[in-house]
Kinemage of the C-alpha trace (Angstrom):
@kinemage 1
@onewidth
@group {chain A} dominant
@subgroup {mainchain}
@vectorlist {calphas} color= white
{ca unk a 1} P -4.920 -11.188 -18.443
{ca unk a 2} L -4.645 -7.793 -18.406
{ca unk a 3} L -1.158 -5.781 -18.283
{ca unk a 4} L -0.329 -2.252 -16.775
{ca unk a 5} L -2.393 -2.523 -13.989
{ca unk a 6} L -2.470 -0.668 -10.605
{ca unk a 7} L -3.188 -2.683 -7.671
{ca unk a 8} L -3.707 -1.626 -4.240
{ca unk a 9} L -4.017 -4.052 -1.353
{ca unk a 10} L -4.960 -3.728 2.354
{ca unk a 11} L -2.586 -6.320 4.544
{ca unk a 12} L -4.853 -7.474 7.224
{ca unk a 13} L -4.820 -9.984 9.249
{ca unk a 14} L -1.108 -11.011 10.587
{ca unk a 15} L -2.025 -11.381 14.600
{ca unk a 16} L -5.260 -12.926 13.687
{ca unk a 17} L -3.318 -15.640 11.525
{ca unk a 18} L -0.233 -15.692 14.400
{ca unk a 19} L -3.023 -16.962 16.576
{ca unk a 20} L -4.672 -18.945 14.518
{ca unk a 21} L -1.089 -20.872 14.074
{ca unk a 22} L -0.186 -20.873 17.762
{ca unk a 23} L 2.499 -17.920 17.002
{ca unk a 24} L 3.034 -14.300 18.475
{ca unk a 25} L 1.320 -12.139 17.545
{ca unk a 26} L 4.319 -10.197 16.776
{ca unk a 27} L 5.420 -13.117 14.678
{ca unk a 28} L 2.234 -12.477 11.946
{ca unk a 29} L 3.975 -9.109 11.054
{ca unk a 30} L 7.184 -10.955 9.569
{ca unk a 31} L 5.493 -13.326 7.828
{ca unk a 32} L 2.958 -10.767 6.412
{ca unk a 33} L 6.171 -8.829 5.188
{ca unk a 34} L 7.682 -11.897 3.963
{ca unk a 35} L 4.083 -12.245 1.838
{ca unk a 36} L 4.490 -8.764 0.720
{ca unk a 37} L 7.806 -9.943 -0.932
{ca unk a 38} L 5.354 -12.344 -2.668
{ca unk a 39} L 3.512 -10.449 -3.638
{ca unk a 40} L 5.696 -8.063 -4.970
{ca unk a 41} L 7.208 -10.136 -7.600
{ca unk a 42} L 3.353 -11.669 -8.940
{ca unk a 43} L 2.452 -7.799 -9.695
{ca unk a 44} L 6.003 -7.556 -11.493
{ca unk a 45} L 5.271 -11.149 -13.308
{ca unk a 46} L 1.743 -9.819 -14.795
{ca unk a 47} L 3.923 -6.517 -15.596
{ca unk a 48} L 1.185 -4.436 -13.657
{ca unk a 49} L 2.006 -0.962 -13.253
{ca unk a 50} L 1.943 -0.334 -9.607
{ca unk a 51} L 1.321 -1.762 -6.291
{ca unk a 52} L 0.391 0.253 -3.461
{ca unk a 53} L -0.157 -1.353 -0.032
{ca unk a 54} L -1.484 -0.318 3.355
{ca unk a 55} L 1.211 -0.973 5.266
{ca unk a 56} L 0.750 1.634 8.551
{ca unk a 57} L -2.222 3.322 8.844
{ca unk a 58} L -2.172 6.501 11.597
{ca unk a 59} L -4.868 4.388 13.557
{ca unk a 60} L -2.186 2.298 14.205
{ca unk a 61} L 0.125 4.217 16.276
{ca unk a 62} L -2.919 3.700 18.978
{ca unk a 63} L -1.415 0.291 19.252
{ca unk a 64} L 0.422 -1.036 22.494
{ca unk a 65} L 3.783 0.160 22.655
{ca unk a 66} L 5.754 -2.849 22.286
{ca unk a 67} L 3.476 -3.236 18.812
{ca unk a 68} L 4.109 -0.176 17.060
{ca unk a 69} L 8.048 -0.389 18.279
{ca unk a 70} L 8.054 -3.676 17.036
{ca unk a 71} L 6.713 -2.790 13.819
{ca unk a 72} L 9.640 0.335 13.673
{ca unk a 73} L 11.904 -2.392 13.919
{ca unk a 74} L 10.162 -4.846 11.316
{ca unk a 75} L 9.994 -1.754 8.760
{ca unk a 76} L 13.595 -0.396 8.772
{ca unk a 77} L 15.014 -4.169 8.555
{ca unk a 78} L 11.927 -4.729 5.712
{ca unk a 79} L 12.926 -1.227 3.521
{ca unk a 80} L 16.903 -2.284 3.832
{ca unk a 81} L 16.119 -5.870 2.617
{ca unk a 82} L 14.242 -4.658 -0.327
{ca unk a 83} L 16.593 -2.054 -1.242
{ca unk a 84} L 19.354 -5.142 -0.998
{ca unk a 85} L 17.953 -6.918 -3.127
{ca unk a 86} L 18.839 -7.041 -7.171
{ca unk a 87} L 14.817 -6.648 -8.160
{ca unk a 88} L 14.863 -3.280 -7.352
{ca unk a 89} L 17.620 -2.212 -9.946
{ca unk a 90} L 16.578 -4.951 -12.568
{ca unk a 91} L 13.171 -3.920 -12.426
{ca unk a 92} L 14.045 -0.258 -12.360
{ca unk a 93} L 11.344 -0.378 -9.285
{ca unk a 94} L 10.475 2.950 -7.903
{ca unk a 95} L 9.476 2.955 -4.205
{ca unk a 96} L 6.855 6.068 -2.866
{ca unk a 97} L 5.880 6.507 1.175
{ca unk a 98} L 2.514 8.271 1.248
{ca unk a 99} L 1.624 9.683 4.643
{ca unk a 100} L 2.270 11.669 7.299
{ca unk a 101} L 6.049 10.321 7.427
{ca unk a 102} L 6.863 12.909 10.351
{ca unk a 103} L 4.603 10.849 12.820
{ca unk a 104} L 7.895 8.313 12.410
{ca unk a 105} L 10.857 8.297 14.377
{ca unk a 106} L 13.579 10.548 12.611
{ca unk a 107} L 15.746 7.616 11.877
{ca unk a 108} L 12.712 5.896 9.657
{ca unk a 109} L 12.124 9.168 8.205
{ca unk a 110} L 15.134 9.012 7.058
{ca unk a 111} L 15.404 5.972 5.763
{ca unk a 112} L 12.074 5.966 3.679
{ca unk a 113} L 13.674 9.410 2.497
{ca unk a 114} L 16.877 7.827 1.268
{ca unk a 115} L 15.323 5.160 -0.483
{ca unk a 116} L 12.709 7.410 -1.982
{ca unk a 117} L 15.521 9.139 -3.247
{ca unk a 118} L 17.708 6.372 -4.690
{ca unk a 119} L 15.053 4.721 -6.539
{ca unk a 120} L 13.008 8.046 -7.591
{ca unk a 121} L 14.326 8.257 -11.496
{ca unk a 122} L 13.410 4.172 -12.030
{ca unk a 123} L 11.283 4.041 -14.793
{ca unk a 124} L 9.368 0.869 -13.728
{ca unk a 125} L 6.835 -0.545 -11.823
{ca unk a 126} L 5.960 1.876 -8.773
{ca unk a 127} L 5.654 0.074 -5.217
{ca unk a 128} L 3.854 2.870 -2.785
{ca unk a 129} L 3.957 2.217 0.638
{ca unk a 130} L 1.215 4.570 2.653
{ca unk a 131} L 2.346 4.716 6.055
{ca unk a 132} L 0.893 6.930 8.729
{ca unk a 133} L -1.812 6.897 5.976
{ca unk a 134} L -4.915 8.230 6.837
{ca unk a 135} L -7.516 8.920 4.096
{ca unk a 136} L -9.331 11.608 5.764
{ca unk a 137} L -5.760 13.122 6.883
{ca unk a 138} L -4.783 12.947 2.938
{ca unk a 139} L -8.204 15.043 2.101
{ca unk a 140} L -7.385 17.514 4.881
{ca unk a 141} L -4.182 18.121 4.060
{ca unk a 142} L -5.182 18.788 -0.250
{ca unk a 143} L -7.632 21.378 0.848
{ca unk a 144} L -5.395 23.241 3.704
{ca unk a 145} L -2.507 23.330 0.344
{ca unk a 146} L -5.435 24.791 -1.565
{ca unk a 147} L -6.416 26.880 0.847
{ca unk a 148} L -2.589 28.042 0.902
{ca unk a 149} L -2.630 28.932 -2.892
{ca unk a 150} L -5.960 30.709 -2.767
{ca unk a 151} L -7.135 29.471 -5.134
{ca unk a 152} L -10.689 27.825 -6.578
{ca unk a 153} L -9.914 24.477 -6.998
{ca unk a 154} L -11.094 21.995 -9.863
{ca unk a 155} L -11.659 18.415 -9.354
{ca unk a 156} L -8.332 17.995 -11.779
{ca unk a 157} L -6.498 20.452 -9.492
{ca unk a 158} L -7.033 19.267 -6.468
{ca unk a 159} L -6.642 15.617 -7.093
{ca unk a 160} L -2.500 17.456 -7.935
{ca unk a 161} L -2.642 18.055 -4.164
{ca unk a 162} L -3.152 14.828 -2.898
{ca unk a 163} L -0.782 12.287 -1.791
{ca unk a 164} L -0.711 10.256 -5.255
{ca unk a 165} L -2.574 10.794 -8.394
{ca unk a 166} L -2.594 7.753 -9.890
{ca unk a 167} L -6.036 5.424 -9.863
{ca unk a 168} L -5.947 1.949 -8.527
{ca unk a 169} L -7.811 -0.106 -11.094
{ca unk a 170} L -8.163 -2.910 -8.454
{ca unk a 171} L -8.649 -3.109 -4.840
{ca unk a 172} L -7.693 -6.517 -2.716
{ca unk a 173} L -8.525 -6.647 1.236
{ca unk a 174} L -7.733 -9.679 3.180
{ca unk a 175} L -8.891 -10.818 6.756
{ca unk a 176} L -12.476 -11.044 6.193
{ca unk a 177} L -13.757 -6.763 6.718
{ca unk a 178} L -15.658 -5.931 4.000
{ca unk a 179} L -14.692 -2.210 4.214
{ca unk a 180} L -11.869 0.310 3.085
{ca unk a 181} L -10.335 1.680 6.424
{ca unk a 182} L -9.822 4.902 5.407
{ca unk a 183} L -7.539 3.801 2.454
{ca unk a 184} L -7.513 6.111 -1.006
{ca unk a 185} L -10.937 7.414 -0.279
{ca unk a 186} L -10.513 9.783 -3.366
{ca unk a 187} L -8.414 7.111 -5.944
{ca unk a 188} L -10.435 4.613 -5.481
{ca unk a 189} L -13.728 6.140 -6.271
{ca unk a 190} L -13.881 3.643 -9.080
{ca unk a 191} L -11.843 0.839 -8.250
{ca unk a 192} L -13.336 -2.980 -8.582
{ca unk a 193} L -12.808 -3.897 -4.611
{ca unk a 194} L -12.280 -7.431 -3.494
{ca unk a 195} L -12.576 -8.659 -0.341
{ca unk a 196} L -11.265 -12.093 0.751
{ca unk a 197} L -11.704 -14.102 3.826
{ca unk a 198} L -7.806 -15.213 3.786
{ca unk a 199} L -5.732 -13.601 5.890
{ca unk a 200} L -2.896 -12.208 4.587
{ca unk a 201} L -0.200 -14.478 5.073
{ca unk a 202} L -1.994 -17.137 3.943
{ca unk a 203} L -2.863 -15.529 0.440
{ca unk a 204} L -1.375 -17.296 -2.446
{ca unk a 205} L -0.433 -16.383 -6.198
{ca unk a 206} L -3.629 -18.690 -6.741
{ca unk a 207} L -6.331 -16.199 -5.396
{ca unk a 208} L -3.996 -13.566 -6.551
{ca unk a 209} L -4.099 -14.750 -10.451
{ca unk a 210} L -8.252 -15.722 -9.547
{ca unk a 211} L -9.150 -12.345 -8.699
{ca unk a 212} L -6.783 -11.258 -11.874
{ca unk a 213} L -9.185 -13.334 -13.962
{ca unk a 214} L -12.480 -11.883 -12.453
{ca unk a 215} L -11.509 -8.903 -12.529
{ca unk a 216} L -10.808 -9.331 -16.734
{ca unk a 217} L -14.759 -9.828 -16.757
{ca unk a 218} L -15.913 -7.113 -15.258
{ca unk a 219} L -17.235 -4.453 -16.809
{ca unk a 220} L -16.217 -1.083 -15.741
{ca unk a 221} L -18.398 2.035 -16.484
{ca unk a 222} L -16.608 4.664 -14.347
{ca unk a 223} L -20.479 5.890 -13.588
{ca unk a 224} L -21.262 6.539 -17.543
């Protein structure tokens, strides 16, 4: 099995499985949390890289209100566990928010601010959270920054503008859409995607490590 790999993942399908379970559907939105936890450590057992997650797109501010404040709640209680907890120094685990963070109350700014901060010069495995993530919004906002500098861009330059530069090698999407969302329009250009009729609590370490393994076969020609 392959090491130093970055994996993205699209989360979906907590309310669907809530119901499914005879639970709020509030209630699908800790457990999916308590699955990203999971998940967290497998990508730190295989020694991949980075993980980068869809955790709030800016589709999903649209939601009812009790939802999204909900979900406020359910992040700042998430980030403070995380940054609690000892794997983040003895994994030297560096945490990124990608988005459009000031579409967040200023108190969550903050917070994803601080922690960015704190955890910024860790060498290891990089967890990126894209919140108020919006592929399209990422594109627009590279060209109005190239725009700014006047200058011609190159396909190198302008991938410097974006949100994050680094590639996922591997895409995962649960809750049965076989689509991308909007999610790393431009990064994942090349990415083996793989799309799972789970929903996301429900995903175990066993489909994680089975995907691992089909992904080892495939071969990857980047277009050549």
């Amino acid at each position: 099995m392959q090491e130093n790999l970055h994996i993205a993942m699209v989360m979906d399908g907590n309310r669907r499985w809530a119901v499914e379970n005879g639970k709020n559907k509030l209630q699908g939105h800790k457990y999916g949390a308590e699955k990203l936890k999971e998940a967290i450590q497998w990508c730190s057992d295989i020694k991949a890289r980075a993980l980068t997650v869809y955790a709030f797109s800016t589709e999903n501010f649209k939601r009812a209100e009790e939802e999204v404040t909900s979900l406020y709640a359910l992040m700042k209680k998430y980030f403070k566990d995380l940054m609690e907890s000892k794997e983040i120094a003895d994994n030297e685990i560096q945490i990124n928010f990608l988005g459009k963070l000031s579409m967040f109350p200023q108190d969550l700014q903050d917070l994803m601010n601080e922690y960015h901060e704190k955890t910024k010069n860790h060498s290891g495995f990089k967890l990126n959270f894209c919140v108020a993530y919006g592929g399209h919004q990422e594109l627009v906002d590279a060209v109005n920054k190239a725009v700014e500098k006047g200058e011609k861009v190159t396909e190198e330059s302008f991938e410097e503008l974006l949100y994050m530069q680094d590639k996922p090698d591997l895409v995962i999407r649960t809750g049965g859409a076989v689509r991308m969302s909007n999610f790393l329009p431009w990064q994942t250009a090349y990415s083996e995607l793989f799309f799972l009729e789970t929903y996301w609590p429900a995903l175990t370490k066993e489909m994680f490590l089975d995907i691992l393994e089909q992904f080892d076969v495939r071969k990857r020609n980047f277009g050549k």
